[in-house]
C-alpha positions as CSV (number, residue, x, y, z in Angstrom):
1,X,92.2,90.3,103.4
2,X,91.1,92.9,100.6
3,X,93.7,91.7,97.7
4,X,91.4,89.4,96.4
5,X,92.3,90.7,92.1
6,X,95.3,89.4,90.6
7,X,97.2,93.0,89.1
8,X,99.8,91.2,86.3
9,X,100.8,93.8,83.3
10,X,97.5,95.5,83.8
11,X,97.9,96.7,87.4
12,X,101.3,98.5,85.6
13,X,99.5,99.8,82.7
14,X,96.8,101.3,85.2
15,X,99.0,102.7,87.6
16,X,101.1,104.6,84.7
17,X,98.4,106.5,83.8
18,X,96.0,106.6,87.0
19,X,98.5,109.3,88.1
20,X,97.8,112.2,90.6
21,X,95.8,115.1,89.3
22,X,98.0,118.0,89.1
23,X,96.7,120.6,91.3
24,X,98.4,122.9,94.3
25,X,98.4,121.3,97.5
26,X,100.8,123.4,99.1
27,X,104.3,122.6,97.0
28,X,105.8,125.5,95.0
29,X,105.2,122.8,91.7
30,X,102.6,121.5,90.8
31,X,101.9,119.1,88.1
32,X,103.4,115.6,86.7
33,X,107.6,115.6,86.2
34,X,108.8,112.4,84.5
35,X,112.2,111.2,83.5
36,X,112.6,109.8,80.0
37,X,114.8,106.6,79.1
38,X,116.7,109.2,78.0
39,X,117.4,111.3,81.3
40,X,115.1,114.2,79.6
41,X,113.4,116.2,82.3
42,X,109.8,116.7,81.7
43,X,108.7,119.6,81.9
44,X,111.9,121.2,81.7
45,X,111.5,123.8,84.0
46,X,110.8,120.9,86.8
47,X,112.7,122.2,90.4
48,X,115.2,118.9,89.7
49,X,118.7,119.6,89.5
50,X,120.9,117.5,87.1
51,X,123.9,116.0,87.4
52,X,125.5,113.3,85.6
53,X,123.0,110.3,87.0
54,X,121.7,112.3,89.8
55,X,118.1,114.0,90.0
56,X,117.7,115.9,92.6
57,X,114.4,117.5,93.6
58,X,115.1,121.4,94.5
59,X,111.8,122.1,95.8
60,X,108.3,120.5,97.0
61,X,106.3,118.9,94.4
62,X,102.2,119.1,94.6
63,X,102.0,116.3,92.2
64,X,104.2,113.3,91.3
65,X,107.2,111.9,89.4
66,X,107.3,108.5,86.5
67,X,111.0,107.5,86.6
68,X,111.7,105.9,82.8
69,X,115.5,105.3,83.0
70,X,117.3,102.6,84.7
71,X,121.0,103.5,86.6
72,X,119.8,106.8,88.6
73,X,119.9,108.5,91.3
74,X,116.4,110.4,92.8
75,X,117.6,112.3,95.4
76,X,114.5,113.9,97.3
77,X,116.8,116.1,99.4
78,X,114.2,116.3,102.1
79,X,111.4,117.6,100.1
80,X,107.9,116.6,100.0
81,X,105.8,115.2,96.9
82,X,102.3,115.2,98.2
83,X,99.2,113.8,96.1
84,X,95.4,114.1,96.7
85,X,95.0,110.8,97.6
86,X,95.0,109.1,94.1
87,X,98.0,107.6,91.7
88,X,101.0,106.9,92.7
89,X,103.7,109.2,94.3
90,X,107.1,108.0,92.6
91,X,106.3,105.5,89.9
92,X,108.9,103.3,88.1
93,X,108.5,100.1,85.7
94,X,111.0,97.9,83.8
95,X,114.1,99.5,85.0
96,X,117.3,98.4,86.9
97,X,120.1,100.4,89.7
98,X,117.4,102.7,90.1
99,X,117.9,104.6,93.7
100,X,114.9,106.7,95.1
101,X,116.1,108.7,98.7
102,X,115.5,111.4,100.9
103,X,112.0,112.3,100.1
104,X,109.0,112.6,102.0
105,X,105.9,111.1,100.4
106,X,102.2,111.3,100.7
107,X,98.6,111.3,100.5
108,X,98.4,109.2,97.7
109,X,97.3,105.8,96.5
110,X,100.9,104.2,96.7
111,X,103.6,106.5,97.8
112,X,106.3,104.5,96.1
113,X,105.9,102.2,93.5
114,X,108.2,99.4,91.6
115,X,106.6,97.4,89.0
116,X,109.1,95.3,87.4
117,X,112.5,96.3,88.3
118,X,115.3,94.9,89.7
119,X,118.8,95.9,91.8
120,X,117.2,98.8,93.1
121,X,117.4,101.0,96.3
122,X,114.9,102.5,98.2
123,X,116.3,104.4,101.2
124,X,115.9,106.7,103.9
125,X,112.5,107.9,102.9
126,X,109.1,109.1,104.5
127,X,105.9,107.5,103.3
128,X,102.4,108.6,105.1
129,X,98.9,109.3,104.3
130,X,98.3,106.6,101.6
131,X,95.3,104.0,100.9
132,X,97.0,100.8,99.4
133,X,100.2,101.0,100.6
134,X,103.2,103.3,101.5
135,X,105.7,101.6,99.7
136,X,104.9,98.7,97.2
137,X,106.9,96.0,94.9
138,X,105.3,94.1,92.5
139,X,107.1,91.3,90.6
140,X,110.5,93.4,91.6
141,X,113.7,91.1,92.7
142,X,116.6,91.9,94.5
143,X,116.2,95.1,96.2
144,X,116.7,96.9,99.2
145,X,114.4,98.6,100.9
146,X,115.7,100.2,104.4
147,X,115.8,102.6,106.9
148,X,112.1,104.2,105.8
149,X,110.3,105.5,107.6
150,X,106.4,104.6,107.2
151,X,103.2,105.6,109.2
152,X,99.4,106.3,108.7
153,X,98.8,104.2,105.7
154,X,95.3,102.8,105.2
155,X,96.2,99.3,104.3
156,X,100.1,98.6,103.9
157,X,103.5,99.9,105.3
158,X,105.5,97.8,103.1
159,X,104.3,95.6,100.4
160,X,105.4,92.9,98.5
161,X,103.7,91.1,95.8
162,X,105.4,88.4,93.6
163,X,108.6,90.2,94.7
164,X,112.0,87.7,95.9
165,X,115.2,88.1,96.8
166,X,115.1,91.3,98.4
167,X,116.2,92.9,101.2
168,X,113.8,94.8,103.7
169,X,116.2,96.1,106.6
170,X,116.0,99.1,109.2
171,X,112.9,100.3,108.5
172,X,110.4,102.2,111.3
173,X,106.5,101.0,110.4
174,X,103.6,101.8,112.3
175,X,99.9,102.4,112.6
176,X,99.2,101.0,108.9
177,X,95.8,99.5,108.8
178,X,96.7,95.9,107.8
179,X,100.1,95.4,108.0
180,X,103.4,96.7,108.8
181,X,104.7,94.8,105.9
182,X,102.7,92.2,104.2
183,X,104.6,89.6,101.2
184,X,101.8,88.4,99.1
185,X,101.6,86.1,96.4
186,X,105.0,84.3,95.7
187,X,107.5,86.6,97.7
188,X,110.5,84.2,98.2
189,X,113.8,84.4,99.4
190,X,113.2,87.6,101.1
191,X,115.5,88.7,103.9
192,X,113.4,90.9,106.7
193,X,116.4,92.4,109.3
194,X,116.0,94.8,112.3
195,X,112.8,96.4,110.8
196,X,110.6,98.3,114.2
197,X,107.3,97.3,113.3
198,X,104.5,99.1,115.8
199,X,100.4,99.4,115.9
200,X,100.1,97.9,112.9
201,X,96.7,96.2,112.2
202,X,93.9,96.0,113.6
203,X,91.5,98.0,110.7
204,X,88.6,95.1,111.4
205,X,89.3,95.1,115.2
206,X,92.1,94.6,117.4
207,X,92.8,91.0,116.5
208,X,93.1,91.7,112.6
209,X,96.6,92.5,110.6
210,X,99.8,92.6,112.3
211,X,103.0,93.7,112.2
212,X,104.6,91.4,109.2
213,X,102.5,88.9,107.5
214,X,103.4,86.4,104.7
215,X,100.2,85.1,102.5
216,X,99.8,82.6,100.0
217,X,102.6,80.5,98.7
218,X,105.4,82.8,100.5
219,X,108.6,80.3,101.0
220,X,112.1,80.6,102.2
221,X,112.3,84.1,103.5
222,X,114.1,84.9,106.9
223,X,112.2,87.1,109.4
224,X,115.1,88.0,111.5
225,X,116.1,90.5,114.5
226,X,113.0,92.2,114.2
227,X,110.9,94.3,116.8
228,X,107.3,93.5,116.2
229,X,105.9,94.9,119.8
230,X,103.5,97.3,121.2
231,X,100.2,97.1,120.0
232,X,100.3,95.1,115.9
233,X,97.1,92.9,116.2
234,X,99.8,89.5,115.4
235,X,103.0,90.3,115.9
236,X,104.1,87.9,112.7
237,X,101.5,86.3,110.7
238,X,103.0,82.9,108.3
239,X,99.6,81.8,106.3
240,X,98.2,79.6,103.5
241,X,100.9,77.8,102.2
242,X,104.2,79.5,102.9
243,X,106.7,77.2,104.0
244,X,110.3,76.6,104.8
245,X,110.3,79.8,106.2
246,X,112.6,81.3,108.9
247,X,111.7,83.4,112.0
248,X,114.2,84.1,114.3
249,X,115.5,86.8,117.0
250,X,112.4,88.5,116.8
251,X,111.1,90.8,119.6
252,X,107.4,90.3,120.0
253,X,105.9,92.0,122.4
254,X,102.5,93.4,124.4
255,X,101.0,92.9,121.4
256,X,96.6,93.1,120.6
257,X,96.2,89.7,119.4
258,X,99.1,87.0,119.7
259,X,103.1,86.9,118.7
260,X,104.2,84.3,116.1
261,X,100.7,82.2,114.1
262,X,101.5,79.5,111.5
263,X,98.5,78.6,109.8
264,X,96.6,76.5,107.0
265,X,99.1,74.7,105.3
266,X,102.7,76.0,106.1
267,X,104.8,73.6,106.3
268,X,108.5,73.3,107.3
269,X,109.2,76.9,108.9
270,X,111.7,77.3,111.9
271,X,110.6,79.2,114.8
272,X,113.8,79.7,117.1
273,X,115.0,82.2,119.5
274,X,111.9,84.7,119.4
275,X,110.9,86.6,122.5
276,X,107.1,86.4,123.1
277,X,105.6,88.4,125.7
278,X,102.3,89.3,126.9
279,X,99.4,88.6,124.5
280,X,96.0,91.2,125.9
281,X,92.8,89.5,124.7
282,X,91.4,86.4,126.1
283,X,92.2,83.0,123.9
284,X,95.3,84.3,122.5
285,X,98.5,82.6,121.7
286,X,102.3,83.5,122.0
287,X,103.1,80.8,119.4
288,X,100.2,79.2,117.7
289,X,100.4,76.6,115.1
290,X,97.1,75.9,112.9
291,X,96.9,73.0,110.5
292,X,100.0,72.7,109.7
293,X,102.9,70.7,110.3
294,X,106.6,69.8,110.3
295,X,107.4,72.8,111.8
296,X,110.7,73.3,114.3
297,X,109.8,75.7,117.7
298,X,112.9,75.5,119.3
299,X,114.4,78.2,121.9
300,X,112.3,80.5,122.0
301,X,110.6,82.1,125.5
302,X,106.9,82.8,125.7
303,X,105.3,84.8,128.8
304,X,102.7,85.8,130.5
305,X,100.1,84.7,127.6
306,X,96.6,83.3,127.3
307,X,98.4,80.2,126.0
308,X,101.9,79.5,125.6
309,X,101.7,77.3,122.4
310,X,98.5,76.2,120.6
311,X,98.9,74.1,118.3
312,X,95.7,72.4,116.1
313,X,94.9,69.7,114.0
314,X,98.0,68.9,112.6
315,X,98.5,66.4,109.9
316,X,99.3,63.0,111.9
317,X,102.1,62.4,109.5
318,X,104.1,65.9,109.8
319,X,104.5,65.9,113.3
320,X,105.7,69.6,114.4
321,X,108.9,69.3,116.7
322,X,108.7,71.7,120.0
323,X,112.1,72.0,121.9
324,X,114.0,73.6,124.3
325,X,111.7,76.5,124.9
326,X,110.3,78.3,127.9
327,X,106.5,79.3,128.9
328,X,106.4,81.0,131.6
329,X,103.5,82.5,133.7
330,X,101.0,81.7,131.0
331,X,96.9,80.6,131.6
332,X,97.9,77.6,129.6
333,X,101.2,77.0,128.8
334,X,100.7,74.3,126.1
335,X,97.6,73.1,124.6
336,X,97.2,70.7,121.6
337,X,93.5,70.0,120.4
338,X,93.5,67.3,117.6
339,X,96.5,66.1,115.0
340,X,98.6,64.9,117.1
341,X,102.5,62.7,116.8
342,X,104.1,66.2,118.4
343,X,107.3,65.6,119.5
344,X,107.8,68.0,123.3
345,X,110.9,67.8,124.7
346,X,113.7,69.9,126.7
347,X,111.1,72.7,127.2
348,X,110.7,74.5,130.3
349,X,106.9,75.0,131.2
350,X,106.9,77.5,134.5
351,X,104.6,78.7,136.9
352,X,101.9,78.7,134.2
353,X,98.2,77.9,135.7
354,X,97.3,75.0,133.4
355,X,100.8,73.6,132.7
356,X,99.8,71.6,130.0
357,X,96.1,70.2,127.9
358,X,96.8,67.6,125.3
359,X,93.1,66.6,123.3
360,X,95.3,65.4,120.8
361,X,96.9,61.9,119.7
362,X,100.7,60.2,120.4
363,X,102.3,63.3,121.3
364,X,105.3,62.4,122.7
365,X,106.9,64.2,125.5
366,X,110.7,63.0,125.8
367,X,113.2,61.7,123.7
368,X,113.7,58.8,125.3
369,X,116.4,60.0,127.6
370,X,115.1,63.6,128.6
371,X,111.7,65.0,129.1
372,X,110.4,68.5,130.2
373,X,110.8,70.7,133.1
374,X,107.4,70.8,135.2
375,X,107.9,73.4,137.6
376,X,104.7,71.9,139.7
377,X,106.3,68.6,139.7
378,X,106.2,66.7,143.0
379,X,108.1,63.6,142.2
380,X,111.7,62.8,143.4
381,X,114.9,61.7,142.4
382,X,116.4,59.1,144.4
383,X,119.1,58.4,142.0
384,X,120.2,61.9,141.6
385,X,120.8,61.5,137.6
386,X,118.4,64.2,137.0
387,X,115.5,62.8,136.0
388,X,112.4,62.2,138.1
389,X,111.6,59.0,139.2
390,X,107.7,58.6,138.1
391,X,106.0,60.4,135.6
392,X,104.7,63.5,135.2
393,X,101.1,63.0,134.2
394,X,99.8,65.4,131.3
395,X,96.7,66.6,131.7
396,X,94.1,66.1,128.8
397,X,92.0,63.7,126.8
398,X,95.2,62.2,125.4
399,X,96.0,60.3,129.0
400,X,99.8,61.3,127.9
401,X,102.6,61.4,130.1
402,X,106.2,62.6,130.1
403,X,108.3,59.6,131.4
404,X,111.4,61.4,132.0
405,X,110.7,65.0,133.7
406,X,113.4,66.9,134.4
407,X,114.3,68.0,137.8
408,X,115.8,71.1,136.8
409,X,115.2,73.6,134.4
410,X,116.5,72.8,131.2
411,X,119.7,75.3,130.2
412,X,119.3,75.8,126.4
C-alpha cells in the first residue's frame, strides 16, 4: 500500500492551492471558477448558470472548480471538467448540504474531493483518468456517495480516509489500480450497499488490490449486497485491525486472487450469506482468515476454489466460529494451519478433493448434538436419527474428529 503519509490540515491546505493549471484541453473555458462563501461566481463570466442555490455548469470546463459555500447545488448537467493530470477536479473544504451531480470528471490528481464536510451528496457522476483517486473523502461524515460511475483511475475508485458514517450506494467501479473503493485510516460506521465493483486491483500483479478494501483501524461498517466479481485481485479485503465489521449478501465471484480475506488483527467481523465462487490462481482462498479471531462465518457458499476456508494462526483464546456454510467442489475445502479452539459445525463440505486438513489445535467440529455434512462419508445410521454412527475422521496433524456427522446435508 502507497498511503504511507499521514495528510491532516496540510493535505487540505496543499490540495487548495495545488490546483490544475489553466490551459485548453478541449473545453470552451478554460481556467479556475470558484464559488465564494458568498455564492459570488469567480470569474464572473464562468459558463455557470445561477439560480437561487443552484450552479449549474453551461459548458465544458478545461480547468477546475473550489466550491466555498455550504447548502448548494453543483449541477454538471452532463458536461465535462477535464484537468492535465494534476490538482483536483471539484474541490470543497469545511462546508455542509453541499450536492455535486451530473458531471463528468477527469484526468486529474482527484477528480472529486471533500476535505472536511459533512451531509453532503455526491451523485450520478463520471470520474476517470485520475492518479490518486476518482472520488476521495477525507475526515468527511455522513454523506452519500451513489450511483457514480468510476473507471481507469491509477490508484482509487472511491476513497475514504478518516471518513464515518457515510453512505456509499449504487455505484459502478472498475479497472482502478488498487481498489474499487478503499476506507483507510478510521472509516467507521460506513454503510457499503449494491455498489458493482469490477477489475479492480491488481497494479503489482494479479493478486494485489481488490474490489473494496478496509485498512487500519476500520470498525463497524456494513459491506452489504454488493457485486465484487469478475476479475478484482480480492474480492473484499478487511485488514490490520478493523473489526466488528459486517459483510454480508455479497456477490463475489471469478475473481484473480480470492473472495472475502480477514487479516492481522481484525477481530469480531460477521461473514454471513456471501456467494464465493471460483478463485483462478493456485493457493487461493474463497474465505480466508489470517491471525485473527472471534470472527462469525456463517451461511455463506464457497465453490469451486483452491481452498474453501483458510484460516491461520488464530489467537487460541478468540476462537473464530464457522457454521452453516457450504464448500463445494473445492481442492481443499477447509484447512486450518496453527491457532486453533475453531468451533466447525452445521457446514456442508461437498465433493471437494481434500475435504478437510486441520494442523491446528482443539478445533472442534460439532456442538455436541450435530456435526458436519461429509459428502465422502461411509459410515451408517442404524438408528435413523440423523446422525452417523462412528466418526468421521478429520484429516490432519490435529488427529480431530467430528463425532456427530450428519447424514444429510445440512438445510440452513
Amino acid at each position: 500500500m502507497r498511503k504511507t503519509m499521514v495528510y491532516g490540515l496540510a493535505f487540505a491546505l496543499v490540495a487548495m492551492m495545488f490546483l490544475a493549471v489553466p490551459m485548453s484541453v478541449g473545453g470552451e473555458y478554460a481556467g479556475t471558477i470558484t464559488i465564494l462563501s458568498d455564492g459570488t461566481v469567480v470569474p464572473s463570466d464562468a459558463p455557470i448558470h445561477v439560480k437561487g442555490m443552484k450552479y449549474t455548469l453551461a459548458d465544458d470546463i478545461a480547468g477546475n472548480i473550489v466550491i466555498e459555500m455550504s447548502g448548494i447545488t453543483l449541477d454538471g448537467a452532463g458536461h465535462t471538467i477535464e484537468g492535465t493530470g494534476l490538482g483536483n477536479g471539484i474541490f470543497a473544504m469545511g462546508l455542509s448540504g453541499v450536492t455535486i451531480k451530473d458531471t463528468v470528471v477527469k484526468n486529474f490528481d482527484l477528480g472529486i474531493v471533500m476535505v472536511f464536510c459533512d451531509s453532503s451528496t455526491v451523485k450520478e457522476n463520471e470520474v476517470s483518468d485520475c492518479f490518486n483517486g476518482g472520488i476521495h473523502l477525507y475526515g468527511s461524515n455522513d454523506n452519500t456517495l451513489k450511483d457514480n460511475a468510476i473507471w481507469d483511475n491509477y490508484w482509487e475508485g472511491i476513497w475514504l480516509d478518516g471518513s464515518s458514517d457515510n453512505l456509499i450506494k449504487d455505484n459502478r467501479v472498475w479497472n482502478n489500480g488498487e481498489a474499487g473503493i478503499f476506507l483507510w485510516y478510521s472509516c467507521n460506521n460506513n454503510l457499503l450497499k449494491d455498489n458493482k465493483v469490477y477489475e479492480n486491483g491488481g497494479l503489482f500483479g494479479p493478486n494485489s488490490g481488490g474490489g473494496i478494501l478496509l485498512f487500519y483501524d476500520c470498525n463497524r461498517n456494513v459491506i452489504k449486497d454488493n457485486d465484487a466479481s469478475d476479475k478484482n485481485g480480492v474480492g473484499i479485503v478487511i485488514s490490520d485491525g478493523s473489526s466488528d465489521n459486517v459483510v454480508t449478501g455479497n456477490t463475489i465471484r471469478k475473481n484473480m486472487a480470492g473472495g472475502i480475506y480477514i487479516r492481522f488483527d481484525c477481530h469480531n467481523n460477521e461473514i454471513t450469506k456471501n456467494t464465493v465462487f471460483k478463485c483462478y490462481f493456485s493457493g487461493q482462498c474463497g474465505l480466508r482468515i489470517l491471525f485473527s479471531g472471534g470472527n462469525m462465518v456463517s451461511q455463506n457458499s464457497v465453490a469451486q476454489c483452491y481452498r474453501g476456508l483458510l484460516v491461520v494462526n488464530n489467537p487460541l483464546d478468540n476462537p473464530n466460529s464457522i457454521t452453516e456454510n457450504t464448500f463445494c467442489d473445492n481442492y481443499r475445502g477447509l484447512h486450518f494451519i496453527g491457532g486453533g479452539n475453531n468451533v466447525i459445525y452445521h457446514c456442508n463440505v461437498i465433493r471437494n478433493e481434500i475435504q478437510v486438513e486441520d494442523n491446528s489445535a482443539g478445533n472442534q467440529y460439532d456442538d455436541s448434538s450435530g456435526g458436519n455434512y461429509w459428502s465422502d462419508y461411509k459410515g451408517k445410521d442404524a438408528d435413523k436419527d440423523g446422525i452417523g454412527d462412528a466418526p468421521y475422521m478429520i484429516f490432519g496433524s490435529a488427529g480431530e474428529q467430528d463425532d456427530y456427522p450428519l447424514m444429510k446435508p445440512y438445510n440452513w
